[in-house]
VEXDREN-2710 file (C-alpha; in Angstrom, 1 decimal):
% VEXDREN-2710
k/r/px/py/pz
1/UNK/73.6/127.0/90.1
2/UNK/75.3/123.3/91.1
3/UNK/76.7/121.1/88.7
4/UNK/75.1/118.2/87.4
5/UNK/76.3/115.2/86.1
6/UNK/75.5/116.1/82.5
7/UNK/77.9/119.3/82.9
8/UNK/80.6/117.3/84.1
9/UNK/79.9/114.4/81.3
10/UNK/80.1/117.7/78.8
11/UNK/83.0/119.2/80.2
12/UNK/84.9/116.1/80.1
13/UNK/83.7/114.9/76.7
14/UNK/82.1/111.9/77.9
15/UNK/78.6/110.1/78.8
16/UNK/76.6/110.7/81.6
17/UNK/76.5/107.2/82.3
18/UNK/80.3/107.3/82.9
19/UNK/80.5/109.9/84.9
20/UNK/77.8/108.2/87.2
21/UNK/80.1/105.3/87.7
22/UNK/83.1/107.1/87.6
23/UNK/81.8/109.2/90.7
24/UNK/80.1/106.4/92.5
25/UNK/83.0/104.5/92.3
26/UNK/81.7/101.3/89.7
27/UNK/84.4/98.7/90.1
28/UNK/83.3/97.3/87.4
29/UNK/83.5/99.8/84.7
30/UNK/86.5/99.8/82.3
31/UNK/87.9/103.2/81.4
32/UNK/91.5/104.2/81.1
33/UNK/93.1/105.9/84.1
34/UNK/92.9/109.7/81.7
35/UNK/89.3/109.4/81.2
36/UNK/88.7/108.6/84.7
37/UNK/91.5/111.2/86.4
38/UNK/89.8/113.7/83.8
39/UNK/85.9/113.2/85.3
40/UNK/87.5/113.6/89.1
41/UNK/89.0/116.4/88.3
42/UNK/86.1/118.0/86.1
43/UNK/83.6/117.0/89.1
44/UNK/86.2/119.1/91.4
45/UNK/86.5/121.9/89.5
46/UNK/82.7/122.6/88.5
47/UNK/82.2/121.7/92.5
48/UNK/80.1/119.2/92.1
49/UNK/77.8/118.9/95.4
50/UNK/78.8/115.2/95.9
51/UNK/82.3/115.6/95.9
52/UNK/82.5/119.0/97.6
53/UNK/79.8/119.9/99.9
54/UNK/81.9/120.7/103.0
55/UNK/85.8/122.3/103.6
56/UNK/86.3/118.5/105.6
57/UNK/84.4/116.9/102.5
58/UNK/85.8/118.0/99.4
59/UNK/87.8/115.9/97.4
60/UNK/91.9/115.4/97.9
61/UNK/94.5/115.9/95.4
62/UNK/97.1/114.4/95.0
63/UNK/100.0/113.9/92.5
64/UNK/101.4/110.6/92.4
65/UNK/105.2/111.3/90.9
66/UNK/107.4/108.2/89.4
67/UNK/110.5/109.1/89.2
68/UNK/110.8/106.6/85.9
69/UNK/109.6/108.3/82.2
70/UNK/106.8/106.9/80.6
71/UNK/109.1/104.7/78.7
72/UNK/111.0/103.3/80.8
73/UNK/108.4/102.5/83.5
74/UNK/106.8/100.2/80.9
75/UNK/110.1/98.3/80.7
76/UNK/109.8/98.1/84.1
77/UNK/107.0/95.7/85.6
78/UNK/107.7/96.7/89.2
79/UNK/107.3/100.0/89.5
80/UNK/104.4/100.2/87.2
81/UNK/102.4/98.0/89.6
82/UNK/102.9/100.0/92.2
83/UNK/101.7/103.2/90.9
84/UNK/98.8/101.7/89.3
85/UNK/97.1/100.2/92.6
86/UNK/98.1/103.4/94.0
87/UNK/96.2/105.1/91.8
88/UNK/93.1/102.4/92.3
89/UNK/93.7/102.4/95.7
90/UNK/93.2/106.4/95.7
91/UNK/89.9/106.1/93.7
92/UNK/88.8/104.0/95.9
93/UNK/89.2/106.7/98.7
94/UNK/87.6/109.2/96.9
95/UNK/91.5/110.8/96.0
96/UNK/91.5/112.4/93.0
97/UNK/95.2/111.8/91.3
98/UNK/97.4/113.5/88.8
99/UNK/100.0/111.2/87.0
100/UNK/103.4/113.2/86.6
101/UNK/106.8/111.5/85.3
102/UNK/110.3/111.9/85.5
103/UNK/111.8/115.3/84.7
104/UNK/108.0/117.2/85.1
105/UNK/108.3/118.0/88.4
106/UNK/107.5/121.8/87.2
107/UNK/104.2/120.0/86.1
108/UNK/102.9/119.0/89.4
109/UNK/99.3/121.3/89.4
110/UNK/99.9/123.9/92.6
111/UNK/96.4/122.9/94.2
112/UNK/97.1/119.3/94.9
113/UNK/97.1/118.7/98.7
114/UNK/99.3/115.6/98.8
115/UNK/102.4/114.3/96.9
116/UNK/103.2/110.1/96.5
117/UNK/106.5/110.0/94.8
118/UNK/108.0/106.8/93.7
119/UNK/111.4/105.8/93.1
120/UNK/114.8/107.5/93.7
121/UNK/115.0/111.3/94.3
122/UNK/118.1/113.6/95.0
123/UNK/118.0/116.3/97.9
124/UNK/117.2/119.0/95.0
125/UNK/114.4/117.2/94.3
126/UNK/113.1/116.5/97.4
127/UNK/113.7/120.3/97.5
128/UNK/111.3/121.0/94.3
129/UNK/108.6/118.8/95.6
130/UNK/108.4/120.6/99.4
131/UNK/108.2/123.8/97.4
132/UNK/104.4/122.4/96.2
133/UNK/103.2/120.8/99.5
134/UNK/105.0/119.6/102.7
135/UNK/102.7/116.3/102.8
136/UNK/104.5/113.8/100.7
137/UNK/104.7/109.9/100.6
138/UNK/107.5/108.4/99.7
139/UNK/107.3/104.4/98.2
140/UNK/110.7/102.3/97.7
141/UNK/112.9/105.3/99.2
142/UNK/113.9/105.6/102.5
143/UNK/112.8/109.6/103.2
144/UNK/112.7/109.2/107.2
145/UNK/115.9/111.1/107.7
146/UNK/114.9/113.7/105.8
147/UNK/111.5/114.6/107.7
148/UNK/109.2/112.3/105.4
149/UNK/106.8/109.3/105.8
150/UNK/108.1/106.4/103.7
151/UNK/107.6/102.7/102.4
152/UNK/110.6/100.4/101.9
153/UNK/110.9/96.7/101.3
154/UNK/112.8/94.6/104.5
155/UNK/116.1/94.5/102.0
156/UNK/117.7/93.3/104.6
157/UNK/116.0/90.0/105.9
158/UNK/115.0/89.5/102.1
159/UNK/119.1/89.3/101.6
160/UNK/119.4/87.3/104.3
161/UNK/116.5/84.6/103.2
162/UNK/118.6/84.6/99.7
163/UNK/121.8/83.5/101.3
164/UNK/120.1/80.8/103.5
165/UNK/118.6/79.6/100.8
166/UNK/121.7/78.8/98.9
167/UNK/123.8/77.8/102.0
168/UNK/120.7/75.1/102.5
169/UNK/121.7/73.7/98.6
170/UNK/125.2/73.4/99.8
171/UNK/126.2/76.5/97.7
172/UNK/129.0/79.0/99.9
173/UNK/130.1/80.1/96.8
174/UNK/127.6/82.9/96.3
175/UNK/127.6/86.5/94.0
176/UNK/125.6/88.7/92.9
177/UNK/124.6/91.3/89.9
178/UNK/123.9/94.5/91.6
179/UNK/122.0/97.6/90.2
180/UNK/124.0/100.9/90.0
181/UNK/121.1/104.0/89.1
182/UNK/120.9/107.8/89.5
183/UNK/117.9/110.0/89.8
184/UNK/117.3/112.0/87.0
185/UNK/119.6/114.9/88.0
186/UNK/122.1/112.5/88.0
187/UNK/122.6/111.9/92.2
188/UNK/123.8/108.0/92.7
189/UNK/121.8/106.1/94.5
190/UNK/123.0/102.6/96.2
191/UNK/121.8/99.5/95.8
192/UNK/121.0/98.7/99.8
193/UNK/120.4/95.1/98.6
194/UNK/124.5/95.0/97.7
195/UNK/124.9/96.6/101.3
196/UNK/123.3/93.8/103.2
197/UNK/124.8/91.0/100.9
198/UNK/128.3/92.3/101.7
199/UNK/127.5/92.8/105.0
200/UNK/125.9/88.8/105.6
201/UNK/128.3/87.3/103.9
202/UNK/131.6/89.3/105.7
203/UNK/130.1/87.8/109.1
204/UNK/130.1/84.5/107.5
205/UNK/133.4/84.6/106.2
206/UNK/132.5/83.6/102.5
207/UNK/132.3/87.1/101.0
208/UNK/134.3/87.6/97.6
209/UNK/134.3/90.6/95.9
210/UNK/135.5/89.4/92.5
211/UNK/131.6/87.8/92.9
212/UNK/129.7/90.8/92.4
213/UNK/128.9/92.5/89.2
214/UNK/126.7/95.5/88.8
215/UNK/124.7/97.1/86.2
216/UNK/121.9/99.7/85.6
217/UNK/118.7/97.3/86.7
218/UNK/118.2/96.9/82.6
219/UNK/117.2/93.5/81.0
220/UNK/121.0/94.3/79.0
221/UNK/122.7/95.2/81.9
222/UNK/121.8/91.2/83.3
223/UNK/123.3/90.4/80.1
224/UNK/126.0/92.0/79.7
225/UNK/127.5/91.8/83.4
226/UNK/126.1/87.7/83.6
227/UNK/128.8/87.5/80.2
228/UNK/131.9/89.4/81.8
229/UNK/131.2/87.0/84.9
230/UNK/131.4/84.1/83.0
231/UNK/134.0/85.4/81.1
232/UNK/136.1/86.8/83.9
233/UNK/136.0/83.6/86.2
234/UNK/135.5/81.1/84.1
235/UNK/135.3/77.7/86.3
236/UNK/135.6/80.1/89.5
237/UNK/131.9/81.3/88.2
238/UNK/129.9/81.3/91.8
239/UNK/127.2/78.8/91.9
240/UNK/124.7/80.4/93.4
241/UNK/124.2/84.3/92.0
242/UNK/121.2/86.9/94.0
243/UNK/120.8/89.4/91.1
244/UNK/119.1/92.9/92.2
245/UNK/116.0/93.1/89.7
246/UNK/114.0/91.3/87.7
247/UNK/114.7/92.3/84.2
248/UNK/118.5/92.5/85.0
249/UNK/117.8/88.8/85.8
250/UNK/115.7/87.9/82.5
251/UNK/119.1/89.0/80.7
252/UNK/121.6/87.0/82.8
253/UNK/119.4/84.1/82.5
254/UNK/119.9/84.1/78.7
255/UNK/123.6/85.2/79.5
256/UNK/123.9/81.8/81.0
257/UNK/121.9/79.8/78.7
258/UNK/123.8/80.9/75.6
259/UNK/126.6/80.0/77.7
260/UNK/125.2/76.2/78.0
261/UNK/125.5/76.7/82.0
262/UNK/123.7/73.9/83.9
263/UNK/120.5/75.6/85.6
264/UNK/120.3/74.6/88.3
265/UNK/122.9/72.2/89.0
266/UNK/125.9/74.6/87.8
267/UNK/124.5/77.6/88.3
268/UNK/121.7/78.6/91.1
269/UNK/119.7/82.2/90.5
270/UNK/117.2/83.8/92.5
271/UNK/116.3/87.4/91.4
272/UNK/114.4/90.5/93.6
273/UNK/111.0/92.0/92.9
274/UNK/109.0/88.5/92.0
275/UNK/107.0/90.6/88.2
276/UNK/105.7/88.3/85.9
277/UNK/108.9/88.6/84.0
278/UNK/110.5/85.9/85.5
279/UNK/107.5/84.0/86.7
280/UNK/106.6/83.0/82.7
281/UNK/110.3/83.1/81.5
282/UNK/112.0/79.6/81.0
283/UNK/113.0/78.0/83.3
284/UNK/110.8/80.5/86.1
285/UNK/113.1/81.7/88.2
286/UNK/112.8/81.4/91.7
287/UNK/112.9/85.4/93.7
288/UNK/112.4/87.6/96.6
289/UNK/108.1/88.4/96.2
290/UNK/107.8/92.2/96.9
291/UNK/103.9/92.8/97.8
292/UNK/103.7/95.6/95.4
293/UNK/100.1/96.1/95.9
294/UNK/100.1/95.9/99.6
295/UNK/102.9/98.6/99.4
296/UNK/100.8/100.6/97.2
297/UNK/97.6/100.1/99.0
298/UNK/99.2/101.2/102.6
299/UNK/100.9/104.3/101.3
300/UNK/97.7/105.8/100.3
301/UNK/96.5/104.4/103.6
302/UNK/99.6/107.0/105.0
303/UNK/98.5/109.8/102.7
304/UNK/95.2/109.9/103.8
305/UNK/96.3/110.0/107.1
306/UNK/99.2/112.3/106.4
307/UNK/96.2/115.0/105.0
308/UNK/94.1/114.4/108.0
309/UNK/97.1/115.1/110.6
310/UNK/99.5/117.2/108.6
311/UNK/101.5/117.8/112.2
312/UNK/102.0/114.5/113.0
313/UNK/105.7/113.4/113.1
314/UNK/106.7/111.0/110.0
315/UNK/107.1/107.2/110.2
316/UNK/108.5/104.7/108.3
317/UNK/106.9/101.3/106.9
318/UNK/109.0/98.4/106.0
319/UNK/106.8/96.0/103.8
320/UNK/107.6/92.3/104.8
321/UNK/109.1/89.9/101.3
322/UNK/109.6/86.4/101.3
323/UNK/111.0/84.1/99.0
324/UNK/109.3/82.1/96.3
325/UNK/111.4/78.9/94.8
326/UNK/110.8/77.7/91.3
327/UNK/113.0/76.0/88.9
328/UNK/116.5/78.3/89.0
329/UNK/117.0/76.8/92.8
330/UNK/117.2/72.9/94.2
END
C-alpha cells in the first residue's frame, strides 16, 4: 500500500498540515531545519508516491558537511550563512539534506547520493568522504587539483581592491592580521588572502613583513595580535591594516580603541567576509562583501548538476567580491 501524508506526519511526529507544506515546498511556513530534514527524509523512506515515483524522479540526498562544530560555526557568521541557504536552496530543488559537523564524518548516512562539504579539509579527509560517494561539492576550498568541483571567493582581486583602496587615501604603509587554521586532523591550511597581499605589495615595492600579524580567525586572536602590533611598533604602527575575517577584525577594532588609536585618521581597517558583525559594530567597518548566498545557491546549482552527469570533468567557480566602504576608511 502507498504512503500517505498522515503516515509520514505520524512517523515524523508531526501534523498533516506540516508535512503538506513541507513536501509542497510552502515558503512561508516556519519550521526548524530538523523538523523539516526529518519529514524529507520520512517521505523518502516510506516512498511516498510524490517524491519517488520513478528511478529519474526520486528524491536526492545529500549531506552538507561543515568542517566547523556546532559551536564554533555559531561564532562564526560566515560560514553559517552559507550552509543555511544551501540547505534552503536544496529544499528548494527538491534535495533532501543531512547536516553533519566537524569530526562526524563516520556519520555521513551511506545512501546519500551527493556530498557539499564546507570549509578546510586535509587529503585524509578528502579520502573519508570519496569512500561515501565520488560526487562532492566543495564551497570556500579550492578541490580542483584534487579531481573535485569547487567554489572559491576571487581572493586575489578582493586583495587587490584592498590595497587600492588604501593607496587612493594616501596610505603605502599598509599590514595586515592574517588567519593561521587547521582542519580538524590538524593539516595547516594557508591563508591565500596573506599570499596575494605579499605578493601585490612585493611588485609595488612597499611590502614589510614586520606589518603582518596572524592569528586563528577568532574574535581574540584580532585582539590579541591588533595589541602586539601596537605594542611591537609603536609609532611605526601601519596606517592602513586588511585583516583576514570578520570576527578577528571585531577584536582588533577594540584592540585599537582601548588603545585611543584615531579611526580613521591614524588608523584605516577594512576586514574580509562583509557578516553583520562588523556592519552593526561601532564605528562599521568598511570590508571585502563575499556573496555568501549566491555562493551557496550556485553550489547546489553544481550538485545538481554534478548528480545528473556524474562523468563529467570537475570545474571550478570563483565567486566575484567587491568592496563596501563605511566608517574605518576616508
Amino acid at each position: 500500500m502507498a504512503a500517505t501524508l498522515r503516515d509520514i506526519a505520524k512517523q515524523a511526529g508531526v501534523s498533516i498540515a506540516t508535512v503538506s507544506r513541507i513536501l509542497n515546498n510552502d515558503a512561508t511556513l516556519s519550521v526548524n531545519e530538523n523538523t523539516r530534514q526529518r519529514v524529507l527524509a520520512t517521505a523518502e523512506d516510506l516512498n511516498y508516491t510524490k517524491h519517488k515515483r520513478t528511478r529519474t524522479d526520486q528524491v536526492q540526498r545529500v549531506a552538507i558537511v561543515q568542517w566547523y562544530s556546532l559551536t564554533q560555526e555559531l561564532d562564526d557568521l560566515y560560514y553559517m550563512a552559507i550552509r543555511m541557504e544551501i540547505e534552503r536552496a536544496a529544499q528548494q530543488k527538491g534535495i533532501s539534506t543531512v547536516p553533519i559537523y566537524q569530526n562526524d564524518l563516520e556519520k555521513i548516512p551511506s545512501n546519500v547520493t551527493g556530498i557539499i562539504a564546507i570549509g578546510k579539509f586535509s587529503n585524509s579527509q578528502v579520502q573519508k568522504l570519496r569512500l561515501v560517494t565520488n560526487n562532492i561539492v566543495f564551497v570556500d576550498y579550492d578541490s580542483l587539483s584534487a579531481g573535485y568541483d569547487c567554489l572559491v571567493p576571487d581572493f586575489e582581486n578582493a586583495v587587490h581592491s584592498v590595497v587600492n583602496e588604501f593607496l587612493s587615501e594616501g596610505i603605502e604603509d599598509i599590514g595586515m592580521l592574517a588567519g593561521t587554521e587547521t582542519t580538524t586532523d590538524n593539516e595547516i591550511v594557508p591563508d591565500l588572502r596573506l599570499q596575494y597581499f605579499e605578493h601585490d605589495l612585493k611588485k609595488r615595492g612597499i611590502f614589510h613583513p614586520e606589518y603582518i600579524f596572524t592569528g586563528d580567525y577568532s574574535s581574540m586572536s584580532g585582539y590579541n595580535a591588533m595589541k602586539k602590533a601596537i605594542a611591537d611598533l609603536g609609532d611605526r604602527l601601519p596606517h592602513g591594516i586588511f585583516i583576514a575575517n570578520d570576527p578577528m577584525a571585531v577584536g582588533a577594532l577594540k584592540a585599537v580603541q582601548e588603545a585611543k588609536i584615531a579611526i580613521p585618521d591614524r588608523l584605516a581597517l577594512i576586514s574580509f567576509n562583509d557578516t553583520a558583525l562588523v556592519k552593526y559594530v561601532y564605528p562599521s567597518m568598511s570590508a571585502v562583501h563575499v556573496g555568501t548566498d549566491e555562493m551557496a545557491r550556485a553550489a547546489v546549482e553544481v550538485m545538481a548538476k554534478r548528480l545528473a552527469h556524474p562523468a563529467s570533468d570537475p570545474f571550478k567557480t570563483v565567486v566575484g567580491t567587491h568592496l563596501i566602504k563605511r566608517q574605518t576608511t576616508k
